[in-house]
C-alpha positions as CSV (number, residue, x, y, z in Angstrom):
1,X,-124.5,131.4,-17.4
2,X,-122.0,129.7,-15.0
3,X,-118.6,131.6,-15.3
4,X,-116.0,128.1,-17.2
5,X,-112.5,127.9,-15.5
6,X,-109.7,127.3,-17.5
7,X,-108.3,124.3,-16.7
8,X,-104.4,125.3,-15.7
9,X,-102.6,123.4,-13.0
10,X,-103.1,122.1,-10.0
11,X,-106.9,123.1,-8.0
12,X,-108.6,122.6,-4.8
13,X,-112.3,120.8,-5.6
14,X,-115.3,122.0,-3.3
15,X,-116.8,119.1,-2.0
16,X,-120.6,119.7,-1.4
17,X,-122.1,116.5,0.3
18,X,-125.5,116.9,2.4
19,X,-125.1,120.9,2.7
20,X,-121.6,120.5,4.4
21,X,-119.0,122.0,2.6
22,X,-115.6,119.8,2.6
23,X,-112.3,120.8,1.1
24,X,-110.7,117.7,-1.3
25,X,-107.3,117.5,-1.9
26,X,-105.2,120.1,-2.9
27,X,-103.5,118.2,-5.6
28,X,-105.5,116.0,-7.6
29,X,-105.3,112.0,-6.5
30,X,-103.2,109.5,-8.6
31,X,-105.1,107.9,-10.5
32,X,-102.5,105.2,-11.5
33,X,-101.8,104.0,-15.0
34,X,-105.8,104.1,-15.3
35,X,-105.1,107.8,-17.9
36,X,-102.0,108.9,-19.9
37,X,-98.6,109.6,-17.9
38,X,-98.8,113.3,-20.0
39,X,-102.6,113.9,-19.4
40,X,-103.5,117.4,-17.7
41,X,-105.3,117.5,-14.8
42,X,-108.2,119.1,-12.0
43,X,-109.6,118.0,-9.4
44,X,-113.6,118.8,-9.5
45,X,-116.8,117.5,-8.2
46,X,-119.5,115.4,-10.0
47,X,-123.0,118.0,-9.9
48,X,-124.7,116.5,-12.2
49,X,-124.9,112.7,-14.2
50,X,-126.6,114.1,-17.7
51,X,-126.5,110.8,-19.0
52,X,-124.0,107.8,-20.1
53,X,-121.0,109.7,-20.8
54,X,-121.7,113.5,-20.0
55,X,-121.8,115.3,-16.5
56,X,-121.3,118.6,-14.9
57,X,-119.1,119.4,-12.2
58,X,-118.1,122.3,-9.8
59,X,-114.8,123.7,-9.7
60,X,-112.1,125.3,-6.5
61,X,-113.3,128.6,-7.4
62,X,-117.3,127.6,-7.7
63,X,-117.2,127.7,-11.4
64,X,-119.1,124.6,-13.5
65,X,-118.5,122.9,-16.5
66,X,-119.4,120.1,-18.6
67,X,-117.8,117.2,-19.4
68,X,-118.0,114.7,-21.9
69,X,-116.5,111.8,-21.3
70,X,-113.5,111.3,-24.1
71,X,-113.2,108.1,-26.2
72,X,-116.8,106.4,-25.3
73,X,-120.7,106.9,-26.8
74,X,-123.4,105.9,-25.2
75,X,-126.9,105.3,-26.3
76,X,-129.3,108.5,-26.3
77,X,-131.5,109.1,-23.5
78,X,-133.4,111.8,-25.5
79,X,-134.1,111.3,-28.4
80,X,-134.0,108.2,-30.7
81,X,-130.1,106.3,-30.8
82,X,-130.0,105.3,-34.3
83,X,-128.7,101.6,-33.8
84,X,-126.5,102.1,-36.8
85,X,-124.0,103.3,-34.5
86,X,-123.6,100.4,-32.3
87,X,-122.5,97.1,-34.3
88,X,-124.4,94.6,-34.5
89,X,-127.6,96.4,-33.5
90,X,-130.6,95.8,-35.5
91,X,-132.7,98.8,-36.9
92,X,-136.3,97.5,-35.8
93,X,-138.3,98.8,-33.4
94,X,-136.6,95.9,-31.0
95,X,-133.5,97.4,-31.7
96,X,-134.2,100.6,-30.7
97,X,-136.1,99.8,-27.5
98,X,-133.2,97.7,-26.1
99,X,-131.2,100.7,-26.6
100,X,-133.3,103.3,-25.2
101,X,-133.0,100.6,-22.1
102,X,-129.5,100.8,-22.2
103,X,-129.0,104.2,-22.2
104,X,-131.0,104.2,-19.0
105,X,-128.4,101.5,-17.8
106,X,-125.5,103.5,-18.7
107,X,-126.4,106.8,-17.0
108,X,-127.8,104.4,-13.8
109,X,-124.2,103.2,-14.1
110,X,-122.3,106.0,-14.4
111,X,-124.2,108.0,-11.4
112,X,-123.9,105.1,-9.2
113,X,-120.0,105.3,-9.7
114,X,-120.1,109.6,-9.8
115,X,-122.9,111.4,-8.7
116,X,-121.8,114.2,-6.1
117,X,-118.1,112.5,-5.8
118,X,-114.7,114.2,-6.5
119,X,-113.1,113.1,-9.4
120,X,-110.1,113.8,-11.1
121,X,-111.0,115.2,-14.6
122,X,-107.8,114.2,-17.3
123,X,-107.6,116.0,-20.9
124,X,-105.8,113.3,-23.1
125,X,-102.9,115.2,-25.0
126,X,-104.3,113.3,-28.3
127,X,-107.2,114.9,-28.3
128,X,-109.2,118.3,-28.3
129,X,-109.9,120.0,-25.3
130,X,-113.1,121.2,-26.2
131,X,-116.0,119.7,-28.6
132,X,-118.4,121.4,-30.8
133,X,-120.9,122.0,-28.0
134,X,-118.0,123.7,-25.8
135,X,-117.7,120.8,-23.2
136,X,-114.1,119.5,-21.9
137,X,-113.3,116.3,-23.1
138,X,-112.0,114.5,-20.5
139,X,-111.6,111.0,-18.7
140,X,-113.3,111.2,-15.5
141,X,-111.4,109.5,-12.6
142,X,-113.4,108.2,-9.2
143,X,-111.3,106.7,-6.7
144,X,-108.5,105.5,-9.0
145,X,-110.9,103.9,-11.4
146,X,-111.4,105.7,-15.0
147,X,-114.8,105.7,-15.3
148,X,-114.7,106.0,-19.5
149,X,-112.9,102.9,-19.4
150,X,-115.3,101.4,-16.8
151,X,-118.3,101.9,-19.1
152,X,-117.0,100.2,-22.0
153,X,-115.4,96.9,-20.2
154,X,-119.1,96.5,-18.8
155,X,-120.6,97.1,-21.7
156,X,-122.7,100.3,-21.4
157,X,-120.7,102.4,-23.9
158,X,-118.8,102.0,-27.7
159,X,-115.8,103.2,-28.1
160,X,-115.8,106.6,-30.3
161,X,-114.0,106.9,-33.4
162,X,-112.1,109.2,-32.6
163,X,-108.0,109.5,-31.8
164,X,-107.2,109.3,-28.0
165,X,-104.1,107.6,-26.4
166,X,-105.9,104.5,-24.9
167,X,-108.2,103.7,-27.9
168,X,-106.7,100.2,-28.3
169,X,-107.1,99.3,-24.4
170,X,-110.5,100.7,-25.0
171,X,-110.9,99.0,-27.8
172,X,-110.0,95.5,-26.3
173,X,-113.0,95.9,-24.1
174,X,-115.4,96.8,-26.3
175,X,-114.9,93.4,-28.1
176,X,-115.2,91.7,-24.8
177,X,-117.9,92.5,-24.1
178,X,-119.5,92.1,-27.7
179,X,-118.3,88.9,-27.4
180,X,-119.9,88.4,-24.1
181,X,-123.2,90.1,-25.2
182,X,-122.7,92.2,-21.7
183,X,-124.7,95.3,-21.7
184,X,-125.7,97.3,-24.7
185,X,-124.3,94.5,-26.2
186,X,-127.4,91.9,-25.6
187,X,-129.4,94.4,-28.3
188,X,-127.5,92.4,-31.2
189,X,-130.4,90.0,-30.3
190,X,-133.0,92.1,-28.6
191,X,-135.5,89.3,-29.3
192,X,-133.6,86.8,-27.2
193,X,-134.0,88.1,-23.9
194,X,-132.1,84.5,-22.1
195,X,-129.3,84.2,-20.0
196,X,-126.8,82.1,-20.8
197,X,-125.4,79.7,-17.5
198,X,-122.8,78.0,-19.4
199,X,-120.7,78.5,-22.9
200,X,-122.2,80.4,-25.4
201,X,-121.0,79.8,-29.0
202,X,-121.3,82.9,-32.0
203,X,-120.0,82.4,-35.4
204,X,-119.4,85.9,-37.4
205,X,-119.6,83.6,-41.3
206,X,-119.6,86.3,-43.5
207,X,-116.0,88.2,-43.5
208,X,-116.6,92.0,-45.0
209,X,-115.7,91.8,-48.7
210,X,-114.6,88.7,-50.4
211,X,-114.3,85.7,-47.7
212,X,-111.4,83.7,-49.7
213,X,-109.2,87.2,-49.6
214,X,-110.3,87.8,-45.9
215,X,-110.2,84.7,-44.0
216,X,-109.8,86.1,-40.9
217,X,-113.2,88.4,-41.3
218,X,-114.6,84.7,-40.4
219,X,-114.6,83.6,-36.6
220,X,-116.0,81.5,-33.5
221,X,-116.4,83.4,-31.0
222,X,-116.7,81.2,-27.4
223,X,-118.1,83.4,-24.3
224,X,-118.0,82.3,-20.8
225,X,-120.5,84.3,-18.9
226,X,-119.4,82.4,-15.6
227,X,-117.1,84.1,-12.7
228,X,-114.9,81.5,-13.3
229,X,-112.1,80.4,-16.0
230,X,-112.9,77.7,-18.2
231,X,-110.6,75.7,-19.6
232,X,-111.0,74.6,-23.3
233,X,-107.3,72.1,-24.2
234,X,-107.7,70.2,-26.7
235,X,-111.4,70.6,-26.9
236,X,-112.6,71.0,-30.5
237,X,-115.1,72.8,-32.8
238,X,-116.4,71.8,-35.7
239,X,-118.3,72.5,-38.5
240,X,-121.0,71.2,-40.7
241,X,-119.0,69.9,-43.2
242,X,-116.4,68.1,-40.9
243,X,-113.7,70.9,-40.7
244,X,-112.5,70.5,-37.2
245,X,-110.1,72.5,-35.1
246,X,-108.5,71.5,-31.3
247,X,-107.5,74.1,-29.1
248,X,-103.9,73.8,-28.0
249,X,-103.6,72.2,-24.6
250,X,-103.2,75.3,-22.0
251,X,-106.3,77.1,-23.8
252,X,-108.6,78.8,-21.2
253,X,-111.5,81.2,-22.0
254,X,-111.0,84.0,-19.5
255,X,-114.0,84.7,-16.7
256,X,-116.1,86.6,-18.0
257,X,-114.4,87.0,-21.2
258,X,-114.3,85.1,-24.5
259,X,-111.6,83.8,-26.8
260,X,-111.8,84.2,-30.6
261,X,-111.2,81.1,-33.4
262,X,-110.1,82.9,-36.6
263,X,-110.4,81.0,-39.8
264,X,-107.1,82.5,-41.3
265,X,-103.4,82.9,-40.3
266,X,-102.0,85.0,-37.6
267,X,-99.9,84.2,-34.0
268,X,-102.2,82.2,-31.4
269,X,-102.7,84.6,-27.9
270,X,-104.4,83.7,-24.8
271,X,-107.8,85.0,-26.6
272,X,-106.7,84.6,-30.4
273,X,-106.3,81.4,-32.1
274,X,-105.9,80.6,-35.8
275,X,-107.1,77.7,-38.2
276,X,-104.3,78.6,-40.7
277,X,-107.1,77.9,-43.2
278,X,-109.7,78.7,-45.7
279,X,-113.2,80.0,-44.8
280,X,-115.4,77.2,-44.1
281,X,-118.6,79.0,-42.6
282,X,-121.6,79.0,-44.3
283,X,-122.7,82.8,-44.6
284,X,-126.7,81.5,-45.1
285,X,-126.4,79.3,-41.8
286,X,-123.7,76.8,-40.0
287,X,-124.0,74.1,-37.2
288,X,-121.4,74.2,-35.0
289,X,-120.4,71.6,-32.6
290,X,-117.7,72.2,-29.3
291,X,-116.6,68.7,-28.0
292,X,-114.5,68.4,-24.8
293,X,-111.2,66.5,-24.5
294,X,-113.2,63.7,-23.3
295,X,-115.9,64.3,-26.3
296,X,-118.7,64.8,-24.5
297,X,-120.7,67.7,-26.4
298,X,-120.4,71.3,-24.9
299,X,-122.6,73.9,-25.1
300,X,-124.8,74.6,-27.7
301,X,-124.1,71.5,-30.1
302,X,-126.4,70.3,-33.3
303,X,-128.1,73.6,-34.0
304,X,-127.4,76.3,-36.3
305,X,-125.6,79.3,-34.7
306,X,-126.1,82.9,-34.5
307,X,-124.6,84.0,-37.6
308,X,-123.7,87.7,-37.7
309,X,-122.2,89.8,-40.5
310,X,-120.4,91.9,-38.0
């Protein structure tokens, strides 16, 4: 068995491309505000991609390791994923098969960004160093970009529960990209295997626990798939029984992103807004209708929407 190198200041990473040995540099790179200010740090070299968020790498001194990647899981490539790990996700034998596709995705992903590159490997300070299994948990850096972070924001990874310093940035893409059905994400509906051009429209109707004591656990959600922004002022959505809300004038739903309609009380953000109501979703089924400022119909409009109880 390969000899592990304590990881203890600053390294020089071997380089091994096409049989030509290259020396990286002596200090490992800045990766930015991509990791935390007080992580600790190595340079290495990506061997091996073992699948969506675990590789092996080579350190200064020859010495492997491996390394999964802190904060994120990704579905199994060996084995069966149970899909009651990844909201939303059915457990039928769709379910399942979209995820053994996307764990196929993620590792594609993460070797496309890794394989044989140097990277800078950081050990959050909120975290262990070391998981059951004996592999270094760590963020994996390539080229300034932190490739944990990467997975989730497009949608090939959850985020673990677990404590780590940049959970809740981690956890701001993983509802992204729910929202946006990117990636992993499109299993919540493995049977629907569309695109979507323009706005897409999901309505989570049945809040967990009581819906009158949890009026928030009841949303819109409004995802715009497009590489553009789209703006949504004073465009409204309504529901079945007449219960209407407008969108404040300067609304936009972000590129690629989605904004969120709560049913409750909180303070509007650029992707949060509030009814400062009462549940109104039906939790056996809803139409929803999105008008424009203009009120022409947007999107889908007189059909009942993907309800979700998560």
């Amino acid at each position: 068995m390969a000899r592990r190198h304590a990881l203890a200041g600053f390294t020089v990473a071997l380089v091994l491309l096409a049989g030509c040995l290259s020396v990286a540099p002596s200090t490992p790179a800045d990766p930015g505000d991509s990791i935390p200010d007080d992580s600790e740090r190595v340079n290495a070299t990506v061997i091996r991609v073992v699948d969506g968020d675990t590789v092996d790498v080579r350190y200064a001194d020859d010495s492997t390791d491996t390394v999964r990647l802190v904060g994120i899981d990704t579905p199994e490539t060996r084995g069966s994923t149970n899909p009651a790990e990844f909201e939303g996700v059915p457990d039928t034998e769709a379910g399942r098969a979209c995820l053994s596709a996307a764990a196929d995705n993620a590792t594609d992903a993460l070797a496309d960004r890794a394989a044989d590159e140097p990277a800078v490997l950081a050990v959050d300070p909120d975290t262990d160093r070391r998981d059951r299994y004996d592999r270094l948990l760590a963020y994996v850096v390539v080229d300034g970009t932190n490739l944990n972070e990467r997975l989730v924001e497009r949608g090939h990874a959850r985020v673990y529960d677990s404590s780590f310093s940049l959970a809740e940035r981690f956890s701001d893409h993983e509802r992204a990209a729910q929202d946006a059905r990117r990636g992993l994400w499109r299993c919540t509906d493995p049977e629907d295997g569309s695109t979507t051009d323009g706005l897409s429209v999901r309505v989570v109707a049945d809040a967990p626990g009581d819906d009158r004591e949890n009026p928030n656990g009841e949303y819109v959600v409004l995802a715009n798939p497009s590489a553009d922004p789209l703006p949504i002022g004073n465009w409204t959505v309504t529901d079945e029984a007449g219960h209407s809300y407008i969108f404040p004038p300067n609304a936009t739903v972000p590129a690629n992103g989605s904004v969120r309609l709560y049913s409750g009380s909180g303070t509007d953000s650029a992707t949060e807004f509030y009814r400062d109501g009462t549940p109104i979703w039906n939790n056996d089924g809803d139409t929803v209708t999105v008008r424009a400022e203009n009120g022409t119909a947007v999107g889908p409009v007189g059909v009942r929407a993907p309800l979700s109880t998560t």
